[in-house]
C-alpha positions in Angstrom: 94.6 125.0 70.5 93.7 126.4 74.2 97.0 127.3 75.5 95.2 128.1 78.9 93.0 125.0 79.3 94.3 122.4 81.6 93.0 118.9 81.0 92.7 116.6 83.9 93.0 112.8 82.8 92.9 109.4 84.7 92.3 106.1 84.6 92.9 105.3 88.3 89.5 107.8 90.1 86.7 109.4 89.5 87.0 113.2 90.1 89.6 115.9 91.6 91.2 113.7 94.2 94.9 113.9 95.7 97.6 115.9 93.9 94.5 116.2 91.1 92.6 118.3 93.8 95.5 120.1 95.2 96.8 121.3 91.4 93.1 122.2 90.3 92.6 124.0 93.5 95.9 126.4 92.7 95.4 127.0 89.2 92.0 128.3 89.9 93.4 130.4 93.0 96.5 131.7 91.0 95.5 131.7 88.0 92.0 132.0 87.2 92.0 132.8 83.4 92.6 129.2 83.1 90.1 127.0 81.8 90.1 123.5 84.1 88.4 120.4 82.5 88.7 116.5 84.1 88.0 113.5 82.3 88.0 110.2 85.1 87.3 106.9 84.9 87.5 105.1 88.7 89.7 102.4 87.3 91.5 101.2 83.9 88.9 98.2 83.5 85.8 100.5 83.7 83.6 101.5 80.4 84.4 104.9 79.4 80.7 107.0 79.3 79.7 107.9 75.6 80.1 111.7 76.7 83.7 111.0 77.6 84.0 108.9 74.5 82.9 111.4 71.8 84.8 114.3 73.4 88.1 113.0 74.9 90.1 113.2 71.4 89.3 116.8 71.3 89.8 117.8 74.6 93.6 115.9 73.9 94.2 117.4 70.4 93.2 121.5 71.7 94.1 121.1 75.3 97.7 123.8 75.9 98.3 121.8 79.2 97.4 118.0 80.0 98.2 116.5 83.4 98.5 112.8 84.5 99.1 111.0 88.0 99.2 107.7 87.1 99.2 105.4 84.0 97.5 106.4 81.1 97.4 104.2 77.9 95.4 106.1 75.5 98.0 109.3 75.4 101.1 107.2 74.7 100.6 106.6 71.6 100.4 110.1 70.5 103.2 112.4 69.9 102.7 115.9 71.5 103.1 119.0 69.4 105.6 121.6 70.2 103.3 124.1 71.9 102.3 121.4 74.0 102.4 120.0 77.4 102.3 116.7 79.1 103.0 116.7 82.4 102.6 114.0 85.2 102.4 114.7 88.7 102.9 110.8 89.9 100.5 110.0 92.6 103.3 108.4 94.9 106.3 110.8 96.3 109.7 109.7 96.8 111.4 106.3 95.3 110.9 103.2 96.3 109.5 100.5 94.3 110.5 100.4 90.4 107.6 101.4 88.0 107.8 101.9 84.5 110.3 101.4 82.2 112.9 100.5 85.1 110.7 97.0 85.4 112.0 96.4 81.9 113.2 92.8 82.0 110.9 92.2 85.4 107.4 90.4 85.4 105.2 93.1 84.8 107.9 95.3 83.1 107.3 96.6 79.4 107.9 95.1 76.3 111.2 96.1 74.5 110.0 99.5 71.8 107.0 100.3 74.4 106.0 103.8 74.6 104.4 104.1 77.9 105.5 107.3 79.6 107.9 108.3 77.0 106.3 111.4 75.6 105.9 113.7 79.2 107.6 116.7 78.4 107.2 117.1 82.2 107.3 115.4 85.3 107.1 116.6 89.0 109.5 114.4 91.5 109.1 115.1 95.1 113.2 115.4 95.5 115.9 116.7 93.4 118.0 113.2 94.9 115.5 111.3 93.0 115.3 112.7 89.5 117.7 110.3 87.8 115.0 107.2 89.3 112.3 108.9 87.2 113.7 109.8 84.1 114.5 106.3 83.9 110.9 105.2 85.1 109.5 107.2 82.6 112.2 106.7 80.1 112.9 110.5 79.4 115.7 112.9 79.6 116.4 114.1 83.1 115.6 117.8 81.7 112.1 116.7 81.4 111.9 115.7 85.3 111.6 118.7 88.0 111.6 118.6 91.5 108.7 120.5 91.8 107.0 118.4 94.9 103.8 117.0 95.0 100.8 119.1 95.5 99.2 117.0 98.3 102.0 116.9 100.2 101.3 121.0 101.3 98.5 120.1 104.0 101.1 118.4 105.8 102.8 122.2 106.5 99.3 123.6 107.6 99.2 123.0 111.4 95.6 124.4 111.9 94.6 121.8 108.8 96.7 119.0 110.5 94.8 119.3 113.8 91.5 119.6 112.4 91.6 116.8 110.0 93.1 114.7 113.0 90.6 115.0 115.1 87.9 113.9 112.4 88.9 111.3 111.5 89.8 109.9 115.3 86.0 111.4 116.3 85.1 109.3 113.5 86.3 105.9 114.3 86.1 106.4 118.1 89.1 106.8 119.0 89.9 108.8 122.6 92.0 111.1 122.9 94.0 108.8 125.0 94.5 106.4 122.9 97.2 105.7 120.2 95.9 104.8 117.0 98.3 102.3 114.5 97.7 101.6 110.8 98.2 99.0 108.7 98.4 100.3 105.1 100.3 98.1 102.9 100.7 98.2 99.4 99.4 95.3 96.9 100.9 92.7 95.5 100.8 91.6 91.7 102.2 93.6 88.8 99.5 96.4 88.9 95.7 97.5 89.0 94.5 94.5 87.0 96.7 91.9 89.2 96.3 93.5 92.3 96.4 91.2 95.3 96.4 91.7 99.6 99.2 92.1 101.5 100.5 89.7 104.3 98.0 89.6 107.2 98.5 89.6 111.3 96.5 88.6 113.8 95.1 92.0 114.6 93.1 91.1 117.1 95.9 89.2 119.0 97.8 92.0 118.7 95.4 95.3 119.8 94.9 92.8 123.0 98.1 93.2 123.5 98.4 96.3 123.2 96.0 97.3 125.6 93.3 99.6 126.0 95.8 101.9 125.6 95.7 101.3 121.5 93.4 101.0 118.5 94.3 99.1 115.4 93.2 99.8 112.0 94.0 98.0 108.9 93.2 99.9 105.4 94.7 97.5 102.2 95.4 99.5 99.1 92.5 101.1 97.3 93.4 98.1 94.4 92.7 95.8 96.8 89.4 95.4 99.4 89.6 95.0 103.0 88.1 92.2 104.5 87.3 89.8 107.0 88.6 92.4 110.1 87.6 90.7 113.5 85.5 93.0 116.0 87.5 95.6 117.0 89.4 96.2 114.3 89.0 99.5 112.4 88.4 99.4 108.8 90.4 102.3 108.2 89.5 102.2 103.8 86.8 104.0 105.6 88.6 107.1 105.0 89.0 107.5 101.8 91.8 110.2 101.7 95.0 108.3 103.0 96.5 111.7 103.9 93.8 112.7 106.1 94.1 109.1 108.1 97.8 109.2 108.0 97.5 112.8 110.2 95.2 110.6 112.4 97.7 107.9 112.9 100.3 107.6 115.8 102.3 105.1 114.4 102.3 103.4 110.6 102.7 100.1 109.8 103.7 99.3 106.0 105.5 97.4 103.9 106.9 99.0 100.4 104.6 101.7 100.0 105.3 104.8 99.4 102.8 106.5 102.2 106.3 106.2 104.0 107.6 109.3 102.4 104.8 111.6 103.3 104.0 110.1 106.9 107.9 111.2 107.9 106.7 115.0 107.4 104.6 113.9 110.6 108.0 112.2 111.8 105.8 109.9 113.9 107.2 106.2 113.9 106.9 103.8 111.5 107.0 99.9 111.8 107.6 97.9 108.4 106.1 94.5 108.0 107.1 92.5 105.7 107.6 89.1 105.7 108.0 88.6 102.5 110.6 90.8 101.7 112.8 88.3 99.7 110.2 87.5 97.2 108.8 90.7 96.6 112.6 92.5 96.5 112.8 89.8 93.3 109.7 90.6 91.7 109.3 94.4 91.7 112.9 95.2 93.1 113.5 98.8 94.4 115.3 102.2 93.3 117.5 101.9 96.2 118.5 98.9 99.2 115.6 98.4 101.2 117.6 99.4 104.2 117.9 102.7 103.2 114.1 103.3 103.5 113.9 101.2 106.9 113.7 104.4 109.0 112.0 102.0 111.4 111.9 98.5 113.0 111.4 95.7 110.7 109.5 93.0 111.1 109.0 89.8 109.2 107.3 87.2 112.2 103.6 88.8 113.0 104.1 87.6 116.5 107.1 90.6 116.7 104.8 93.3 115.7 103.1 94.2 119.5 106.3 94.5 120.7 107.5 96.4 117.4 104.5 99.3 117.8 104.8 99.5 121.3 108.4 99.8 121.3 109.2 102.3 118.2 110.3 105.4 118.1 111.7 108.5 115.4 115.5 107.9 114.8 115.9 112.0 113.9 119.4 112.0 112.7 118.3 109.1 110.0 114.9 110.6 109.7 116.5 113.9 108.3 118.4 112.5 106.0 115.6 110.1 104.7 113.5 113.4 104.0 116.7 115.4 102.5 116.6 112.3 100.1 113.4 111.8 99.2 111.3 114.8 100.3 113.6 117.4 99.5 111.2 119.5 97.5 108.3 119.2 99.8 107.9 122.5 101.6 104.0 123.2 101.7 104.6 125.1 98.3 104.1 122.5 95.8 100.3 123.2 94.6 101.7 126.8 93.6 105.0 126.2 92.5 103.8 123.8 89.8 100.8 126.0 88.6 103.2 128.9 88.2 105.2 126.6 86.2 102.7 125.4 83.9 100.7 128.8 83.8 103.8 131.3 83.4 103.3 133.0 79.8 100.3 130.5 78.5 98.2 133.1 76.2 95.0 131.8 74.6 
């Protein structure tokens, strides 16, 4: 076994993206006797290459360190050894909608005996308020689960990145200086990547008239799901393909149950939550806590509301602090480190 070789798996992108990136980018910075390898497919319906094939069970079986940040069926049904480590570094921060085995019993949910998740001997939560939520998510004991934060979360405490990446991404859609820029960025519907469906839609043309010269609308559907059919106008904001770096761009956020809530309140900029069908989906995928208690904004369930909603909102602070004490506890522009120290500290070949 390599005790110093970090192995990179998912089933969800192709390369070092997101908290992926972030990670790779600190080991190698901090740690560079570490050997760093990354086995990606883009998504869990795509062929795995015959390269991938022939060398992915020895890469799992001699690997010290093996890091997740999403679902991953092939490693659950293995058992890791004692001098190993599995760790997952979830790719959403915070708690909001139930995954894993906290579905159990809900469409979608696993089968009683299931395995998934159960054999992590580490996973990184974004808040020590939120461990319990994930040890039952992943069906572990709480020991297993650290508020170590999330490793993409740290550009968000690097003002001279912030500003930069801001104004690319507004030079890149066209978007003056003047104006304010809101985003639609919903999560799917369905039970997962194979069921995916699109969110509720506006009239976002109705609305950016509206609005005024003084606005541009974007609309960006999750990366499960493709966005289409936009009228002239309308940014296709999926044209950015690191949410983080159009989230810096945006003035004010327009969601639903998704959890790019929890890192756009490091911007504390407003957010506006759509969601018309609230009912139905609170039945179907039900959440870790009362969906008031993540409304840190207006909510909306009538489209013709929502011009008057963006225009209108604003950053409750007092609510807004205690939303992040809750959720983003351990985010503190230190996460990429703090979790390479942790998995690095006394590995020997």
């Amino acid at each position: 076994m390599r005790a110093e070789r970090v192995l990179f798996l998912s089933d969800s992108h192709d390369g070092f993206t997101g908290n992926m990136a972030f990670l790779r980018d600190a080991i190698a910075r901090r740690h560079p006797h570490a050997e760093i390898v990354g086995v990606f497919k883009p998504r869990l319906s795509a062929r795995r290459s015959v390269r991938d094939f022939v060398r992915l069970p020895y890469l799992i079986a001699t690997s010290g360190i093996i890091v997740l940040d999403d679902f991953y069926p092939l490693i659950y049904q293995l058992w890791m050894r004692r001098r190993n480590r599995l760790v997952q570094i979830w790719h959403a921060a915070g708690a909001f909608k139930q995954v894993g085995h906290s579905r159990a019993g809900l469409p979608g949910g696993p089968l009683p005996g299931s395995r998934i998740h159960r054999n992590y001997t580490d996973a990184a939560v974004s808040s020590e308020g939120i461990v319990d939520d994930y040890a039952e998510a992943f069906g572990i004991a709480r020991e297993r689960v650290h508020a170590w934060g999330m490793p993409r979360s740290d550009v968000f405490f690097d003002d001279d990145a912030r500003t930069e990446i801001r104004t690319r991404v507004r030079e890149r859609f066209g978007i003056r200086d003047d104006q304010r820029f809101v985003v639609y960025a919903p999560t799917f519907r369905g039970n997962g990547q194979l069921s995916a469906k699109a969110a509720p839609v506006a009239d976002w043309a109705a609305i950016a008239q509206t609005l005024g010269d003084d606005w541009r609308v974007g609309v960006r559907q999750h990366p499960f799901v493709r966005t289409t059919g936009l009228a002239a106008g309308i940014i296709d904001a999926s044209a950015e393909a690191d949410m983080n770096d159009l989230l810096m761009a945006t003035d004010v956020l327009i969601t639903d149950y998704s959890s790019a809530i929890f890192e756009y309140a490091l911007l504390r900029r407003p957010i506006v939550f759509f969601v018309p069908d609230l009912e139905d989906y609170t039945e179907a995928r039900s959440f870790y806590r009362p969906f008031s208690d993540y409304a840190v904004g207006p909510v909306v369930s009538d489209a013709g509301e929502l011009a008057a909603a963006i225009a209108d909102a604003l950053v409750d602070d007092v609510r807004l602090d205690r939303f992040l004490a809750e959720f983003c506890g351990a985010l503190d522009g230190n996460s990429s480190d703090r979790i390479a120290d942790e998995l690095l500290r006394g590995a020997t070949a």
